[in-house]
N, C-alpha and C positions, 0 to 999 in steps of 0.2 A: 504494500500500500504506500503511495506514493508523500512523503512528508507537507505538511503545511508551514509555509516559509512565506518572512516580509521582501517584496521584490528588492532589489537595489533601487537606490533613488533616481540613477541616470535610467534606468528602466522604467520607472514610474512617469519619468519627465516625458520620453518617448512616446508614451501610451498616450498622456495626457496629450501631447503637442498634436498627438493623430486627429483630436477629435476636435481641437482649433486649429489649426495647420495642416489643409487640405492641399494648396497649392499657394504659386506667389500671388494671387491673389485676395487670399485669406490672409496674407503678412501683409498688404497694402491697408486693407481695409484695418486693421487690428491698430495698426501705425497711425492710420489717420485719425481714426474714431479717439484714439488717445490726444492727437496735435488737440482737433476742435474741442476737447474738455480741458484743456490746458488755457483753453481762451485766445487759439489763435485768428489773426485776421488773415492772414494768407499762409498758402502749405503750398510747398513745392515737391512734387511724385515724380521722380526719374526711374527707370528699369533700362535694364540688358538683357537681350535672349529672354523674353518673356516674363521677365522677374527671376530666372535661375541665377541667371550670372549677378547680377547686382537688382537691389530696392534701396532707394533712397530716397527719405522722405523728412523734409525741414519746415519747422514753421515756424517764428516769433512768438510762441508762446510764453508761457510763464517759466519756462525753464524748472531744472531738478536740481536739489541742495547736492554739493561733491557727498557730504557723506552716506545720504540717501541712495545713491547710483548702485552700489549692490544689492541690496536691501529690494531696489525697484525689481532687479531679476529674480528673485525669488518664489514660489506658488504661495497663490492667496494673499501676493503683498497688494495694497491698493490702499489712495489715498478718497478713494468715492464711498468707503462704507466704513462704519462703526459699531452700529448695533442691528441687533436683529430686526429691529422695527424698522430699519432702514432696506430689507430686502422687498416691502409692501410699499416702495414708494421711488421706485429706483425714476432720476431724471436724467444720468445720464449716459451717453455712448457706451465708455465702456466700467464694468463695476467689479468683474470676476476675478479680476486680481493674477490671470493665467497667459493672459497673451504675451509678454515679455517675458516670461520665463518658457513656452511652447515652443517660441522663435526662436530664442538662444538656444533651444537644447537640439535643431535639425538644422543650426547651421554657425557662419562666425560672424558676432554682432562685433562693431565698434558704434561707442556714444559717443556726441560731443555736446557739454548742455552748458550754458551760462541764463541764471538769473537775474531778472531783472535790477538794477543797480550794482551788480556786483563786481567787484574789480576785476574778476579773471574766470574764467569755466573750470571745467573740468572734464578730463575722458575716461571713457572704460573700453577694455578690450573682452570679449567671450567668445571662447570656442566648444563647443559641445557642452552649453550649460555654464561651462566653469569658467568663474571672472577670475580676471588678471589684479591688477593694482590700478585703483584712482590714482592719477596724474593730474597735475593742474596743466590748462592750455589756454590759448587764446580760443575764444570764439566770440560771435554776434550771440543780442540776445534770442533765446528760444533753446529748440534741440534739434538736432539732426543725428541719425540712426540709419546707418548703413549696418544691409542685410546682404551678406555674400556667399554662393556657394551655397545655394538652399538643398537641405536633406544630401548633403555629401556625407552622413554617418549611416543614412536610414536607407541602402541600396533599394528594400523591399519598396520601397513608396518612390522611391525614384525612378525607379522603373516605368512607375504605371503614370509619369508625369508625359501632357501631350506636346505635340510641334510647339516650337517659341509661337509661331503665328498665335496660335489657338491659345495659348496664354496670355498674351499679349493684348487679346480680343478681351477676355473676363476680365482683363486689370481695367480695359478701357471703358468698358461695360460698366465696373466698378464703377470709377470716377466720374462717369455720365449719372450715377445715384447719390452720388457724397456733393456735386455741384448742385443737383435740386433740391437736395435736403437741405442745403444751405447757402442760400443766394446771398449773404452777408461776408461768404469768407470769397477769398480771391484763390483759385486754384490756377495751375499750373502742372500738366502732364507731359512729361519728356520721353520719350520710347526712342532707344538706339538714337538717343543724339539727336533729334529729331522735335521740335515740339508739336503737339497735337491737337495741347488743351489748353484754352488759357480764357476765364474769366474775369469782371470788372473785381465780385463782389462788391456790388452799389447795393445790394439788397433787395433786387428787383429782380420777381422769378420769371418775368418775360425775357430780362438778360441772360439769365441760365439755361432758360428755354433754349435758346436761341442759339448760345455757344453749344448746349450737349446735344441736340436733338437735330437742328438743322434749322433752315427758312424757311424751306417750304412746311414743316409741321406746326411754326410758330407762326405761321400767318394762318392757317385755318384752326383755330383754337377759338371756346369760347368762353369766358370769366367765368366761376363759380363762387358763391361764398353761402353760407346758409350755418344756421347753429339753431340745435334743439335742447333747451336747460345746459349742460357742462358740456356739453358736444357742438363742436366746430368742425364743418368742413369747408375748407378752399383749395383753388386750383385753379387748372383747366382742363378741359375737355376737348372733345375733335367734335366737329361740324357731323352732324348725321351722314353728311353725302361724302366726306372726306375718312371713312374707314375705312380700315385697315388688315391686309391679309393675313396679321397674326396678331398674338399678343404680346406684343415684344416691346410694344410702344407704353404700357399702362404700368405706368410709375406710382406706386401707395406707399404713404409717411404718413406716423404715428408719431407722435412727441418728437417728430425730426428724424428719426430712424427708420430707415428703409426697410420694409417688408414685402415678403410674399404672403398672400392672406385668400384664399377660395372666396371667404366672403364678401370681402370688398370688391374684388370681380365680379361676383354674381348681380352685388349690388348697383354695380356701374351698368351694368350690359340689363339688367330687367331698365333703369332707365329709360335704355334706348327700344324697348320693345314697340314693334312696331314703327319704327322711326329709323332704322337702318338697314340694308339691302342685308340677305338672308347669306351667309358666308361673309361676311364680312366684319370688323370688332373693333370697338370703340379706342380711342387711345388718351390718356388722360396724365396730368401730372397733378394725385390730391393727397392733398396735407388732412388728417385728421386730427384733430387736438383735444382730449380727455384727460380728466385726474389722472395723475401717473396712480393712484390704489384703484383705479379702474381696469388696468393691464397690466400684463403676467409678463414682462419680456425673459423670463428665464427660462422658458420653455425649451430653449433648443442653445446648442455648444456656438456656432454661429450666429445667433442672435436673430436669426433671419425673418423666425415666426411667430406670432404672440398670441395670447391667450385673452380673450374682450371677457370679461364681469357679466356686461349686459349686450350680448350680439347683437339682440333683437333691435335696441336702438341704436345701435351704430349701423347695422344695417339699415335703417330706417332712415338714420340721416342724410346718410349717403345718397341713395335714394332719392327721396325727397331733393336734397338740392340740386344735382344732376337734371332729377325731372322739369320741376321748376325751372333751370336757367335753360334747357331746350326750347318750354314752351316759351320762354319771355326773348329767345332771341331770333327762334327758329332757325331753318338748316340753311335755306338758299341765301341769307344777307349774309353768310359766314363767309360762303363757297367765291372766290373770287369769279368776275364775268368770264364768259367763254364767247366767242364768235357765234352767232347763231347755227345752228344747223343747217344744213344743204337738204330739204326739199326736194321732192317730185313737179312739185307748183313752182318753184324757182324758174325752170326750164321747157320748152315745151317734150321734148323726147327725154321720155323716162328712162329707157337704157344708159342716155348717154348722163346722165345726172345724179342717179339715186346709188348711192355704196350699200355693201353689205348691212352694215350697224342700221341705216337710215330704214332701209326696208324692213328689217324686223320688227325694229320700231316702231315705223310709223303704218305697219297694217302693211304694207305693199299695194296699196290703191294707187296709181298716180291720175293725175289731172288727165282727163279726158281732153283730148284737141277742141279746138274752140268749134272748129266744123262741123263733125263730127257726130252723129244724134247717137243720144244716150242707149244702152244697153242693161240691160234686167243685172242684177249683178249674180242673179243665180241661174242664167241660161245657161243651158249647155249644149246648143245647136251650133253645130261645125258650118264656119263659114266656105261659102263657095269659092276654087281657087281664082286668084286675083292676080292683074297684069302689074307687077312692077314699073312703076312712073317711066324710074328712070335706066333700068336697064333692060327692060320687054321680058326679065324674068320672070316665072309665073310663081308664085307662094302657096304652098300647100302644108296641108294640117295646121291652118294659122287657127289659135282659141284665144278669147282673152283673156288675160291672164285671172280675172274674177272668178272667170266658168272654169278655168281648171283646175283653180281651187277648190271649188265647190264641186263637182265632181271627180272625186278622188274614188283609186281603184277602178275607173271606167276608161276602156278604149275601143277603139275600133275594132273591130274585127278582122277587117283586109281594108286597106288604103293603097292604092293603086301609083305607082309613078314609073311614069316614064323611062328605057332601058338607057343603060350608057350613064344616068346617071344617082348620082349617090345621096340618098336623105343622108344629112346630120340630125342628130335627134336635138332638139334647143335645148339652147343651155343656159341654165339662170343666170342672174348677174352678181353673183353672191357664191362664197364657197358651197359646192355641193354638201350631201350627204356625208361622204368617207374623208371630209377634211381636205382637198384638195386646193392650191390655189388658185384664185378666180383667173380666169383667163381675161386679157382687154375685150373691150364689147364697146363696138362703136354703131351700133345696127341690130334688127330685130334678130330674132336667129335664123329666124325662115329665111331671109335674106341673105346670110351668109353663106355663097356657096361655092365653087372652083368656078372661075371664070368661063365660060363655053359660048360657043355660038346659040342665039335663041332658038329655042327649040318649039315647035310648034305646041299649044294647049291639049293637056290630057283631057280622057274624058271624063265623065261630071265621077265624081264620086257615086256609090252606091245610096240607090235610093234607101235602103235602110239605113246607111248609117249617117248620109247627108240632111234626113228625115226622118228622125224617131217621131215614131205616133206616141203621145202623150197618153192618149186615153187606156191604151196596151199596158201590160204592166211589164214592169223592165226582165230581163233575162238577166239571170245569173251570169255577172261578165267578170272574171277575178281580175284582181291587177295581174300586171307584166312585168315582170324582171327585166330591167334592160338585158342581163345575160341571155334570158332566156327567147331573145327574136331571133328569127331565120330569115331569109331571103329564099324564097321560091318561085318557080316559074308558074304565071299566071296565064299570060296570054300571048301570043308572038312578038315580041319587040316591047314588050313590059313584064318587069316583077313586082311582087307583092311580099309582104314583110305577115306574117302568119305568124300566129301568137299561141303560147301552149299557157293551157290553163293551170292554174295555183291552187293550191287547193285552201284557198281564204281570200276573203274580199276586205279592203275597205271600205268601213261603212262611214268615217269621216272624221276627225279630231274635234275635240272639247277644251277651252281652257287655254288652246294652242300651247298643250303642256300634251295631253294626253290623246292616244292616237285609238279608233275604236276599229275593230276588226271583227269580221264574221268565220269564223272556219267551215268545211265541211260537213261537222259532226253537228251542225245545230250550235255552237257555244260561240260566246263574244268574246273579245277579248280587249282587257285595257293594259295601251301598253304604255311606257314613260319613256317620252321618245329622248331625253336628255341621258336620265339613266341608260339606255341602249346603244344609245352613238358613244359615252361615255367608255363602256364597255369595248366596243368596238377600236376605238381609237388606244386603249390599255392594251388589248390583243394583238395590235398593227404594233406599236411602239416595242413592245415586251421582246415580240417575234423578229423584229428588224433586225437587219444585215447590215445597213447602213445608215447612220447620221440622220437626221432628220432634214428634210429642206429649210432654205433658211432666209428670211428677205431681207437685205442690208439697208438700214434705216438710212432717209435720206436726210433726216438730222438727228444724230446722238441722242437717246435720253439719258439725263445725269439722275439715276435711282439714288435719292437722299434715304438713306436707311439710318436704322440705328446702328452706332459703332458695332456693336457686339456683332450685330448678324453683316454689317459689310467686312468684318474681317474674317468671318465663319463661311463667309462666300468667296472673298480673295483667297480664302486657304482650300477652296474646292475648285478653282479655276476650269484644270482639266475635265471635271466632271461638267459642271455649266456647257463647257465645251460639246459633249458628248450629246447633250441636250439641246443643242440649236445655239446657245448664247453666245456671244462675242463681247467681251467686256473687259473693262482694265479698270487701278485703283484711279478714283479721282479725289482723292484725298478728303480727310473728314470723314470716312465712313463709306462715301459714298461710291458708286460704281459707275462708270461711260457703258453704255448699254450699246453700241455699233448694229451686231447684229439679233434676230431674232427668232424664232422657228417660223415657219410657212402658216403653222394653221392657228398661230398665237396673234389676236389684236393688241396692237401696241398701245392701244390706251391700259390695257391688263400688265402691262411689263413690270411698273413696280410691287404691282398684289402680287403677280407670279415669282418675283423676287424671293417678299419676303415670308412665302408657304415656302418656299425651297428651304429658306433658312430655318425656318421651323423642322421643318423633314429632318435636317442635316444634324439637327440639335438634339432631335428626340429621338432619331435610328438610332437603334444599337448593335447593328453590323453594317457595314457596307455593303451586303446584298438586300438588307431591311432600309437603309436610307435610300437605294436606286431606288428600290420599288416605291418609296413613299412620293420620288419627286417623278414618277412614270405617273403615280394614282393623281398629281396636280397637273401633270401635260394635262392628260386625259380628258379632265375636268373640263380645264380653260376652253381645250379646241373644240369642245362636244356642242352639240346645237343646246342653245338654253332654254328654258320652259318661258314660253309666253310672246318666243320668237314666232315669225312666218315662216312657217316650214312650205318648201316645194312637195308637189306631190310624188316625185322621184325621188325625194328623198327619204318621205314616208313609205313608198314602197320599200325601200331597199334595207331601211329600219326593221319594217313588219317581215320581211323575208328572210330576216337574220335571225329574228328572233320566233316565227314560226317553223325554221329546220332546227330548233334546240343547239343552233349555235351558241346566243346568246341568254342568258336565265338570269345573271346576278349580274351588279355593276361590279366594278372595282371594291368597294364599300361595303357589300355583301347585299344591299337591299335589293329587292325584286325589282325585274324589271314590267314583269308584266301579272297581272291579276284576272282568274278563270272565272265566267260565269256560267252556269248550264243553262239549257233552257228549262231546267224543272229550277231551278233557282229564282231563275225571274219568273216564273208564271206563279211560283209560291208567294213571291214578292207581290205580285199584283190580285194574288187569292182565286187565282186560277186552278192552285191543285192545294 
């Protein structure tokens, strides 16, 4: 049986130092959180190699007495607490008496402190814990604490330390938390020589804003302030139309100490309910202010989470003032102007006017020609073929674009054209179905055809299909696969395009979300035509052989991120790469965006950005973070619910997903939902 024995004290320190002394960014924060309770107005934070090679961190504070200096490295030394009753009211940064004794024992500390009025400083040397001899030296007043050679005793934990980049990213991530906490102190962040970070400290947190976060997030911000009995909150918030593809932007302080808190999220985002596009997430920088015997900050070794007395009304407040400062400013005076949109009515030819975005949007009606006499918008009588003005070509299978919406899963039978030459099937003016990109379109489609000698007019269409009788009731006509047309011979010196039947109809889309389908078997079917193409698009990507297509933007976008996730992105380059992206640092965090995949809108570039960086943060294998930034290709390129879907593209949806290719999204939800016909006839109390 194995004896019971007191560890060694360098063993104890080890242990202890594990569970404050994670990486060099837990030595940053630990250093600071001590400058700003020393009472300083400005901290200067220098690093090498991510914080392994050097942390240097000086501020004008109140400086440490020469004979105090050992004493300070000690466990449990600390000049923040006295008595017990002192742990139920803690106010400030740091109180546990362990951070300078955790540092010293994973690496070699040198001090340098002078007090205020005092004729001369004084230094210390520590290496693995153990101090040297106080020396007197010159210094300015305050302290400065150089940390070298982090965990050079502890190989176990050095090992598992990541790239400089990727450290370098948390210190700066850090520092972007210790400036909004405190808009009164003036910081200063130096990386490799290099400075990064430098605020006024005028005490103004739109100046903080502004240096940590960027311009473009401090200009769409809107005031907060609200208090309910001992509860205060202020800040700011992001404009409802101006959120954000993760949550990486949403800064929460407590007595001034940065936290992570579930509930304060929850409470920020039920504000925006209703009030913000659905994937998307609020970004805020709020201050909460309560009795320090209100909260528990001892709750965790890093300090990072805290324990609320009374949840319910600090969620409550939160809440409330959030909600409040929405309705009193609302979204659109936040959002700066944008150019108006481009219209179908701008122009008289719709082809040559209307883009992708516009038409989803805006219904895909366009303005009827002034000439012109109006049309049913739910005909679906096939016009008779018509002489081309200007080149004596003849246009056939022309629909308008109204009727062929509205007649979906309906075609012809046999459409007759003339030999020698070749139908193109029309092609919308908008990325199809499978994500392709749009081709130029300066002209109808029917119109677009190989140059030829004019050919004499075919003859009329079939009187059945150029003349459906209305009062007949319709024949079961399934959709067509594009795959699935032939070319056969019809009649001497003409072919016919012969169609095989599917075995399911469209019977028409709802919601222009959801696509309805009839089977064979008697059953409907709802299908989510986003969820499907989403599907679709994860299966093409996943199975690729090659790079994605890519369209090279004709002016750069500069993606203002937060530090943390633009150095989390600088440090996945090649992977972006592998993805369509083309991008380099542009300093501050931010990224030069060049290029972009084919089936991504570049108004999406920065959302797509920062879900990447999310992916990158929370994969925990590099076969787990590819796939998570394949599930946001996916997404972005997928037709979205409440678009104008073309009828070929719903076919080619409902035929993916009627041969049991497609079942599940990325995501795991269904793509489509069964009804029987004893289901609806139960429903309507038929059986």
């Amino acid at each position: 049986m194995p004896h019971i024995q007191q560890l060694d004290s360098h063993v104890a320190d080890l242990i202890a130092a594990g569970e404050v002394v994670e990486r060099p960014a837990s030595v940053v924060k630990e250093l600071v959180e001590n400058a700003i309770d020393a009472g300083s107005t400005a901290v200067v934070v220098e690093i090498r190699r991510g914080g392994m090679g050097l942390i240097r961190v000086t501020d004008n504070g109140c400086g440490i007495a020469p004979a105090e200096l050992p004493t300070a490295f000690l466990r449990h030394a600390t000049s923040k607490l006295r008595t017990e009753a002192d742990l139920g009211k803690i106010g400030t940064l740091g109180f546990r008496g362990e951070a300078l004794a955790a540092i010293s024992a994973v690496s070699r500390v040198d001090i340098l402190t002078r007090q205020a009025g005092a004729a001369e400083g004084a230094s210390l040397h520590l290496e693995g814990g153990v101090p040297g001899t106080v020396e007197a030296a010159g210094a300015p007043e305050g302290t400065t604490i150089t940390v070298r050679d982090l965990f050079y005793n502890t190989p176990a934990r050095l090992k598992f330390m990541r790239k400089d980049s990727a450290e370098t990213a948390a210190v700066n991530g850090l520092m972007q938390h210790l400036v909004l906490s405190h808009p009164d102190v003036s910081f200063k962040f130096i990386k490799d020589g290099v400075e990064a970070l430098l605020t006024p400290g005028d005490g103004k947190l739109e100046s903080a804003i502004y240096a940590a976060l960027g311009r473009d997030f401090a200009r769409g911000l809107v005031p907060v302030s609200g208090s309910g009995g001992d509860i205060s909150v202020s800040g700011f918030v992001t404009a409802p139309l101006m959120g954000r593809g993760s949550r990486s932007m949403q800064v929460f302080f407590v007595n001034g100490r940065f936290i992570k808190s579930q509930l304060l999220t929850a409470a920020l985002e039920e504000g925006y309910r209703n009030q913000i596009m659905k994937g998307k997430f609020p970004g805020c920088v709020l201050s909460v202010t309560l009795p320090v015997t209100a909260v528990d900050v001892n709750v965790h070794p890093a300090k990072t989470q805290v324990k609320f007395a009374r949840e319910h009304d600090v969620f409550d407040a939160v809440y409330h003032t959030v909600l409040d400062a929405l309705d009193r400013t609302g979204a659109p005076a936040a959002v700066p102007a944008k150019e108006p949109p481009l219209t179908a009515a701008s122009r008289q030819d719709f082809f040559q006017t209307m883009d992708a975005k516009t038409f989803r949007q805006g219904g895909g009606k366009p303005a009827a020609p002034p000439a012109a006499p109006a049309r049913p918008a739910w005909s679906t009588e096939l016009r008779a073929p018509a002489k081309v003005a200007d080149s004596g070509r003849t246009s056939f299978y022309q629909t308008s674009r109204p009727a062929a919406q509205s007649a979906l899963g309906r075609a012809p039978s046999s459409v007759t054209i003339p030999s020698g030459r070749q139908q193109t099937p029309p092609a919308p003016a908008y990325r199809g179905a499978l994500g392709q990109p749009p081709a130029s379109v300066t002209a109808p489609a029917a119109e677009r055809r190989t140059e030829e000698p004019a050919a004499p007019a075919p003859a009329s269409v079939s009187a059945e299909t150029a003349a459906p009788q209305r009062s007949a009731p319709r024949p079961f006509v399934p959709a067509i696969p594009p795959e699935q047309l032939k070319l056969t011979e019809d009649l001497p010196g003409q072919t016919a395009l012969e169609t095989k039947e599917a075995p399911w109809r469209i019977a028409g889309e709802v919601l222009r979300t959801y696509i309805i389908c009839e089977s064979e078997d008697g059953c409907v079917w709802l299908i989510d035509k986003h969820a499907a193409h989403e599907r679709i698009n994860f299966d093409k990507l996943k199975n690729a052989q090659e790079p994605p297509m890519r369209q090279t933007l004709l002016a750069p976008i500069a993606a203002e991120l937060s530090r943390e996730d633009g150095a989390l992105l600088l440090e996945n380059l090649p992977l972006l790469e592998q993805f369509g992206f083309a991008c380099e640092d542009f300093g501050g965090g931010a990224l030069l965006v060049r290029e972009v995949p084919a089936d991504i809108d570049a108004a999406d570039t920065v959302s797509t950005l920062e879900e990447f960086a999310e992916c990158l943060r929370t994969g925990r294998s590099p076969d787990e973070k590819r796939e998570n930034l394949l599930h946001t290709m996916a997404c972005k390129a997928a037709i979205k619910g409440g678009w104008v879907s073309d009828s070929a593209e719903l076919r080619v949806l409902v035929d993916r997903v009627q041969s049991g290719e497609v079942k599940y999204c990325p995501h795991g939800r269904p793509v489509a939902v069964k009804l029987t016909k004893y289901e609806l006839e139960k429903m309507f109390k038929r059986a």
